[in-house]
N, CA and C atoms as a LAMMPS dump frame, in Angstrom:
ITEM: TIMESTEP
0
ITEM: NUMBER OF ATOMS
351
ITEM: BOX BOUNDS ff ff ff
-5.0000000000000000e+02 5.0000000000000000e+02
-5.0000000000000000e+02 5.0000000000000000e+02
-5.0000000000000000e+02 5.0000000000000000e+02
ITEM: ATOMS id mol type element x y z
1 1 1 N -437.68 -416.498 -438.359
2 1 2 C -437.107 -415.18 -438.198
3 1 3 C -436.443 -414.749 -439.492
4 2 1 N -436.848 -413.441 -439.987
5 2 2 C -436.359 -412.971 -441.279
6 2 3 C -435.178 -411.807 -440.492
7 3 1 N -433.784 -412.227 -441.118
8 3 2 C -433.153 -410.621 -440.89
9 3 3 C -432.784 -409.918 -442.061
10 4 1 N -433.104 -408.578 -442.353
11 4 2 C -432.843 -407.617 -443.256
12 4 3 C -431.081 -406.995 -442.956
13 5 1 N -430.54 -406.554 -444.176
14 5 2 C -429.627 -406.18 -444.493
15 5 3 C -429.53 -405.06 -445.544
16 6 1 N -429.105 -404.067 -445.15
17 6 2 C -429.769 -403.204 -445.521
18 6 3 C -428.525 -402.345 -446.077
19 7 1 N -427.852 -401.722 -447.703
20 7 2 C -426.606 -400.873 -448.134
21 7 3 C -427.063 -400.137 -449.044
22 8 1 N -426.162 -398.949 -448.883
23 8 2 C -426.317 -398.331 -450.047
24 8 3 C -426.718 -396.528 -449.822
25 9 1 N -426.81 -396.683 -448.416
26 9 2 C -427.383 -395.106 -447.872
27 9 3 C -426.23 -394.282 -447.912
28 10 1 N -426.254 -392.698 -448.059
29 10 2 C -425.459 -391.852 -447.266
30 10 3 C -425.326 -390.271 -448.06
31 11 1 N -424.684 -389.681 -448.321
32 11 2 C -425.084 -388.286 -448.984
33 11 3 C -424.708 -388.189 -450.124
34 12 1 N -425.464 -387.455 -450.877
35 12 2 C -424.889 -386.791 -452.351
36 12 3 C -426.246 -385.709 -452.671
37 13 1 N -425.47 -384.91 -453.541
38 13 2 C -426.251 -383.629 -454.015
39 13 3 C -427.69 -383.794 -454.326
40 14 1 N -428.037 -383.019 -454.359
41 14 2 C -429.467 -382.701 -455.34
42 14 3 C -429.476 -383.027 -456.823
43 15 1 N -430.392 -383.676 -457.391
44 15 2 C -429.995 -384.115 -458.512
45 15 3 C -429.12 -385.456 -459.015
46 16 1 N -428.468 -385.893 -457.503
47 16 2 C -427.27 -387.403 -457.996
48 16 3 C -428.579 -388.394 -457.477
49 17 1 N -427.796 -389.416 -457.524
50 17 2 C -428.378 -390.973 -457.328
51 17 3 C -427.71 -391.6 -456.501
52 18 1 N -428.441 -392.335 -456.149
53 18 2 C -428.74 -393.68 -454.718
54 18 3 C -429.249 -395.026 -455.303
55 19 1 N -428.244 -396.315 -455.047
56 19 2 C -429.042 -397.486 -455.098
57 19 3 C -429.244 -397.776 -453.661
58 20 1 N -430.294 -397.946 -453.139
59 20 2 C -430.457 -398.997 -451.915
60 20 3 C -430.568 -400.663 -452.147
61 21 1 N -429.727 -401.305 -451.401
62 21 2 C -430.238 -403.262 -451.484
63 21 3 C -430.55 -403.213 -450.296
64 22 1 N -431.257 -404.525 -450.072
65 22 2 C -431.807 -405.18 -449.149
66 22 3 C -431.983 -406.936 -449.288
67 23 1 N -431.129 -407.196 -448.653
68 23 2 C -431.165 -409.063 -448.958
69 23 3 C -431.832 -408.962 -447.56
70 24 1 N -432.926 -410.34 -447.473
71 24 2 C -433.245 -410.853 -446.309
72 24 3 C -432.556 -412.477 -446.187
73 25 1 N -431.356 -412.355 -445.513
74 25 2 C -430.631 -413.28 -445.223
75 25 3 C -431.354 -414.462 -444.238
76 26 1 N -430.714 -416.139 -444.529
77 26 2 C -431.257 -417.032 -444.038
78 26 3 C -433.02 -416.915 -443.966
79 27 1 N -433.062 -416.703 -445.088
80 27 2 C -434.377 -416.512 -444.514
81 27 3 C -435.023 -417.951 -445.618
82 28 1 N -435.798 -418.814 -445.215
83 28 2 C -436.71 -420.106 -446.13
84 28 3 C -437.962 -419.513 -446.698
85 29 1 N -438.257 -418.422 -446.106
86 29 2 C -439.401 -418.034 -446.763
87 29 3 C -439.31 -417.437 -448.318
88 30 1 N -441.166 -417.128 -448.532
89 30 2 C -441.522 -415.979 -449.659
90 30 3 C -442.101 -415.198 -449.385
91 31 1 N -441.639 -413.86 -450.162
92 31 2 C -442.361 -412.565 -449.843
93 31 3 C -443.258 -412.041 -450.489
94 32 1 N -444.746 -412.433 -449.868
95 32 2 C -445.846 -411.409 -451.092
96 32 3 C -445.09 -410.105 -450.992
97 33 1 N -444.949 -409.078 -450.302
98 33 2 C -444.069 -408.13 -450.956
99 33 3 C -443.297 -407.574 -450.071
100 34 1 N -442.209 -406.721 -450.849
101 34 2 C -440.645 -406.176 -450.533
102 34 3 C -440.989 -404.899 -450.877
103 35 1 N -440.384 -404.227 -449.743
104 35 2 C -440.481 -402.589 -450.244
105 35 3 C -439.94 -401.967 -449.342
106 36 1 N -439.933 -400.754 -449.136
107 36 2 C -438.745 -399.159 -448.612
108 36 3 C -439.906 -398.53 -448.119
109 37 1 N -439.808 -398.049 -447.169
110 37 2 C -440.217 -397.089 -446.037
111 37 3 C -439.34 -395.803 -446.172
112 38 1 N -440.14 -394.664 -445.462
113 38 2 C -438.701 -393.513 -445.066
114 38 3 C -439.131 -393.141 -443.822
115 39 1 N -438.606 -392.12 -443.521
116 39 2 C -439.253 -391.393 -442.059
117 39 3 C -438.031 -390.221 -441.532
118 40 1 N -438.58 -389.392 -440.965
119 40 2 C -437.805 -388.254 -441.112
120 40 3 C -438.284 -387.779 -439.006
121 41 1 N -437.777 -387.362 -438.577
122 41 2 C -437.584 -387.07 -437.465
123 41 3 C -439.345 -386.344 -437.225
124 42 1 N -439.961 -387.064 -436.254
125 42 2 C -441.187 -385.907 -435.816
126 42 3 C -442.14 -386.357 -436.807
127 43 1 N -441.77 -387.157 -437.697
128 43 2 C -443.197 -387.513 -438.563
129 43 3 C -443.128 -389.393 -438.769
130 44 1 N -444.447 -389.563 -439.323
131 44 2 C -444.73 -390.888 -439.554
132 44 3 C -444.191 -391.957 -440.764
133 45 1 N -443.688 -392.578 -440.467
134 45 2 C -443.083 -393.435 -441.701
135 45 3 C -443.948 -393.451 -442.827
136 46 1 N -443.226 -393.342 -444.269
137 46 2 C -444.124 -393.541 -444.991
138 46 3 C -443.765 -394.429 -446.211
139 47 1 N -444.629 -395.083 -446.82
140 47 2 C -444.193 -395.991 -448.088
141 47 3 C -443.348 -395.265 -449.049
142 48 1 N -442.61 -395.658 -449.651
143 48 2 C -441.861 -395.118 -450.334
144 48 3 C -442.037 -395.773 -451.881
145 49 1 N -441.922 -397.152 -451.727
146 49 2 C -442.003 -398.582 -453.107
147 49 3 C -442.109 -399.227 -452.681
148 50 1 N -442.987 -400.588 -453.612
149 50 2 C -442.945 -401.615 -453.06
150 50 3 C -443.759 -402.575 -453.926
151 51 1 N -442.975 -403.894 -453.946
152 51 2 C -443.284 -404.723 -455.124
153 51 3 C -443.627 -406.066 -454.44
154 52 1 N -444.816 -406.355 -455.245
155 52 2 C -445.436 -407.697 -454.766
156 52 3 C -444.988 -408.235 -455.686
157 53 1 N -445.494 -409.626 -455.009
158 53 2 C -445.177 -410.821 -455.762
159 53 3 C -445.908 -411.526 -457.553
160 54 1 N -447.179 -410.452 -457.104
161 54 2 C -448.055 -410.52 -458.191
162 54 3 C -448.258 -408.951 -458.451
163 55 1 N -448.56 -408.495 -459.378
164 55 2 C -448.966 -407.224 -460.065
165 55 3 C -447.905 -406.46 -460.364
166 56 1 N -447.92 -405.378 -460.457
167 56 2 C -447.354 -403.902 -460.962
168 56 3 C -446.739 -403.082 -459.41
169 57 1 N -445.472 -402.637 -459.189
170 57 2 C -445.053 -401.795 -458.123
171 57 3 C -445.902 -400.884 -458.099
172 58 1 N -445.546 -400.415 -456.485
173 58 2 C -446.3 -399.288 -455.875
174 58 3 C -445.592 -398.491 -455.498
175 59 1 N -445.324 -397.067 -455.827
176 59 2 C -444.536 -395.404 -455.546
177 59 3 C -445.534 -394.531 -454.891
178 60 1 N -444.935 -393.748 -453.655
179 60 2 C -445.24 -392.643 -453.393
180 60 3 C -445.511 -392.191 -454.607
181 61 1 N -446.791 -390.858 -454.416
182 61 2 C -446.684 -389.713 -455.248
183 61 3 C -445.51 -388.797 -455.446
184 62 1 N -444.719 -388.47 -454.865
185 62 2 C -443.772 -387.671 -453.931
186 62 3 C -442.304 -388.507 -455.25
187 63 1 N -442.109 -390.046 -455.536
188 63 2 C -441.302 -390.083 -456.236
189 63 3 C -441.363 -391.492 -457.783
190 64 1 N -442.45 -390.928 -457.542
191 64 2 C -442.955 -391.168 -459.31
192 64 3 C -442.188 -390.577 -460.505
193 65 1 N -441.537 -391.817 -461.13
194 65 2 C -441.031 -391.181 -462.239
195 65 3 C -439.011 -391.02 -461.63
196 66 1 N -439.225 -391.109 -460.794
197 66 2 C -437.204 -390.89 -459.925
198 66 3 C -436.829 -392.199 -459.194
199 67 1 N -437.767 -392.58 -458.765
200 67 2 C -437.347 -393.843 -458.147
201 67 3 C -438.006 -395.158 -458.839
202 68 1 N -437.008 -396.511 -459.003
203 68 2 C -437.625 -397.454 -459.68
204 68 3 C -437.164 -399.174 -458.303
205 69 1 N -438.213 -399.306 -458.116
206 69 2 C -438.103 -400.563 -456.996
207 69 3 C -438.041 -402.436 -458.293
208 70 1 N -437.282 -402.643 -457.451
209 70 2 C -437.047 -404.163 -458.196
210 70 3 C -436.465 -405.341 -456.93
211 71 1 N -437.34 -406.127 -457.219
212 71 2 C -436.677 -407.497 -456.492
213 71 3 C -436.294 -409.051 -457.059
214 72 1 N -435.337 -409.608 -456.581
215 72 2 C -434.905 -411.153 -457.256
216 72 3 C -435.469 -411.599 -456.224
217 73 1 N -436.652 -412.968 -456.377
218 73 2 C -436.957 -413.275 -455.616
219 73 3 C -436.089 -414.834 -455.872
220 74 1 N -435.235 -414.91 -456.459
221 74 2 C -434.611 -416.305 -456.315
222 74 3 C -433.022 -415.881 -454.975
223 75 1 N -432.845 -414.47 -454.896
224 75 2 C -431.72 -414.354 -453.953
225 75 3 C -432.46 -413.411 -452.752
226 76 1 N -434.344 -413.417 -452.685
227 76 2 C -434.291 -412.778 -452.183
228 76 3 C -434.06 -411.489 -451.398
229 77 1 N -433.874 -410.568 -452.591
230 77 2 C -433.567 -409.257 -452.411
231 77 3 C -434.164 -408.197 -453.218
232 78 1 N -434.394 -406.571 -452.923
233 78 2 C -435.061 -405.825 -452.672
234 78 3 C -434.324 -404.226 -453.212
235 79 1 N -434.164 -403.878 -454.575
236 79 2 C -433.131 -402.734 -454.808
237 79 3 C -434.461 -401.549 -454.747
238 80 1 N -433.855 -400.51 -454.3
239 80 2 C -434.318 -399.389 -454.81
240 80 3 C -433.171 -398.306 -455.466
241 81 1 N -433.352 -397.746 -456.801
242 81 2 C -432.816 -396.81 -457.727
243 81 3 C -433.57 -395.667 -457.352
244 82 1 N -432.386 -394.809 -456.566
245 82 2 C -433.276 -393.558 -456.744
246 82 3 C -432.499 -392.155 -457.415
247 83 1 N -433.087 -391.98 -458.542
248 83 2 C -432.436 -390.223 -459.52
249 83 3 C -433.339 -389.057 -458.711
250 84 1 N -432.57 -388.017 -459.354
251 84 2 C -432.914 -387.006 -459.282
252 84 3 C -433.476 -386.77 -458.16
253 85 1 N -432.56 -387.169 -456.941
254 85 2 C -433.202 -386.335 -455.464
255 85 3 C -433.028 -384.941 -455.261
256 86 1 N -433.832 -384.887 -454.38
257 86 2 C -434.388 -383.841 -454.093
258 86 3 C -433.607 -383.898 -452.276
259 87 1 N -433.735 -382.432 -451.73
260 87 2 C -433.373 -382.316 -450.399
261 87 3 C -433.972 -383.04 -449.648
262 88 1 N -435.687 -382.947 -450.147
263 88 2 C -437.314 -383.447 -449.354
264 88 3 C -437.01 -385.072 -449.486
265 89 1 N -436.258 -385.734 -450.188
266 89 2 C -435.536 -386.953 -449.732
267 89 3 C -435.168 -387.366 -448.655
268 90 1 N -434.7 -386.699 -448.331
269 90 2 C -433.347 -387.119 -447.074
270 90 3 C -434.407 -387.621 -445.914
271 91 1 N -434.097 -388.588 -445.74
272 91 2 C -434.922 -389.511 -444.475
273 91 3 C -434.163 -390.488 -444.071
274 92 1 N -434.89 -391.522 -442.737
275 92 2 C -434.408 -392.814 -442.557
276 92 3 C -434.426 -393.965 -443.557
277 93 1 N -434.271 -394.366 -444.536
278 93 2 C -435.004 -395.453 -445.376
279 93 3 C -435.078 -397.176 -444.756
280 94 1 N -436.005 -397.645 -444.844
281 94 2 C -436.25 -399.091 -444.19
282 94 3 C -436.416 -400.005 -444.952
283 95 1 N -436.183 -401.238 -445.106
284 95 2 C -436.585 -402.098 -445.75
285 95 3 C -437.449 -402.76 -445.333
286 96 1 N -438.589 -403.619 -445.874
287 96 2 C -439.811 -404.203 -445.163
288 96 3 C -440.1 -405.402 -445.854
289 97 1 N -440.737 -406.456 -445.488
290 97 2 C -440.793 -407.358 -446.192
291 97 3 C -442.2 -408.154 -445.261
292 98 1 N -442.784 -409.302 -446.184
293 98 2 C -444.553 -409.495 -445.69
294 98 3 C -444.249 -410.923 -446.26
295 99 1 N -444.157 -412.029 -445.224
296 99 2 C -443.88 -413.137 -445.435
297 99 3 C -445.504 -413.73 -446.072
298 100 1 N -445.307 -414.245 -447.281
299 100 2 C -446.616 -414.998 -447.927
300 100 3 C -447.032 -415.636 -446.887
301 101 1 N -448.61 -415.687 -447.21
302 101 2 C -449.131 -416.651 -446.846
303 101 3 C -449.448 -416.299 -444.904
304 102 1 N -448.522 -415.716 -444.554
305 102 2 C -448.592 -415.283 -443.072
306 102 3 C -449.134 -413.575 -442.564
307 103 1 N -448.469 -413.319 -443.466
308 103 2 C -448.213 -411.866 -443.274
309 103 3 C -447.983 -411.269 -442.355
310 104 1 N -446.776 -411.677 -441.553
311 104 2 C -446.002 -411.57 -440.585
312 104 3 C -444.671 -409.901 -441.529
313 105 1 N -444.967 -409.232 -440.854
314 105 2 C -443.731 -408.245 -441.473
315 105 3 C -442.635 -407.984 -440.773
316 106 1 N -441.394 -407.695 -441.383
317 106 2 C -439.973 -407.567 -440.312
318 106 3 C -439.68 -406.393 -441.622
319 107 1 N -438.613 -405.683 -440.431
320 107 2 C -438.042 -404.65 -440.881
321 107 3 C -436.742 -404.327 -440.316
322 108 1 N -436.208 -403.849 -441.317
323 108 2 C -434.357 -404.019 -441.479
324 108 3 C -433.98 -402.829 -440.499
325 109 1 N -432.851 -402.386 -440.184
326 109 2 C -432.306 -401.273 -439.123
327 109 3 C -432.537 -399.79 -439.741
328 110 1 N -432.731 -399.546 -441.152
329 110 2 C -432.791 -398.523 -441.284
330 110 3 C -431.644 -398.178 -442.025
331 111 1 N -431.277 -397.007 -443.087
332 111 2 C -430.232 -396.742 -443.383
333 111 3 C -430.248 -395.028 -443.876
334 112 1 N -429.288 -394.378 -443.577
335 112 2 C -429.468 -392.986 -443.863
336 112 3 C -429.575 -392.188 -445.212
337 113 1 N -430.047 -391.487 -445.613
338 113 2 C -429.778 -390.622 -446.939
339 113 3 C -429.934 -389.438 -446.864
340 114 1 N -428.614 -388.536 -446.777
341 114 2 C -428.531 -387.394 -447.119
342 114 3 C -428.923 -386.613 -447.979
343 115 1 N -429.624 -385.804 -448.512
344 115 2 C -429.991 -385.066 -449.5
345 115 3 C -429.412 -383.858 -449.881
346 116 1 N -428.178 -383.107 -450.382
347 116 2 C -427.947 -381.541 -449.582
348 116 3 C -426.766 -381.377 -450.561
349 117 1 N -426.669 -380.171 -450.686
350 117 2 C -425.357 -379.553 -451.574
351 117 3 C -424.038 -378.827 -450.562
């Protein structure tokens, strides 16, 4: 059992910044990859970032270039940096994680981000 932990959500303007973390506590495993979800009321979750264990991160189109995803995989954890939001931000954000080798996925409670002046 992986549990996510999930800080860092809540409001600021158009234009400020957001770090999100995500530690997956007690957890023995490894993660082919760590990454952020969003989802907004009435629509479908969608990828947001997300970094494997091997290659180059993966961004929405939507925040290319504003948001930068990074993980320690020696403490097991999962940041997302996000500049220059936008209103079209503001969603649920999730943390997700894909245990190697299994690919079993768990996902954290969710955390809020305001977008708004």
């Amino acid at each position: 059992q992986v549990e996510l932990v999930e800080s860092g959500g809540g409001l600021v303007q158009p234009g400020g910044s957001l770090r999100l973390s995500c530690a997956a506590s007690r957890s023995r495993f490894s993660f082919s990859v760590m990454g952020w979800y969003r989802q907004v009321p009435g629509a479908q979750r969608e990828l947001v970032a997300a970094a494997y264990s091997g290659g180059s991160p993966k961004y929405a189109d939507s925040v290319v270039g504003r948001f930068t995803i990074s993980r320690d995989n020696a403490k097991n954890t999962v940041t997302l940096q996000m500049n220059s939001l936008k209103p079209e931000d503001t969603a649920v954000y999730y943390c997700t994680v894909i245990i190697a080798g299994w690919g079993t996925q768990y996902w954290g409670p969710g955390t809020q981000v305001n977008v708004s002046s």
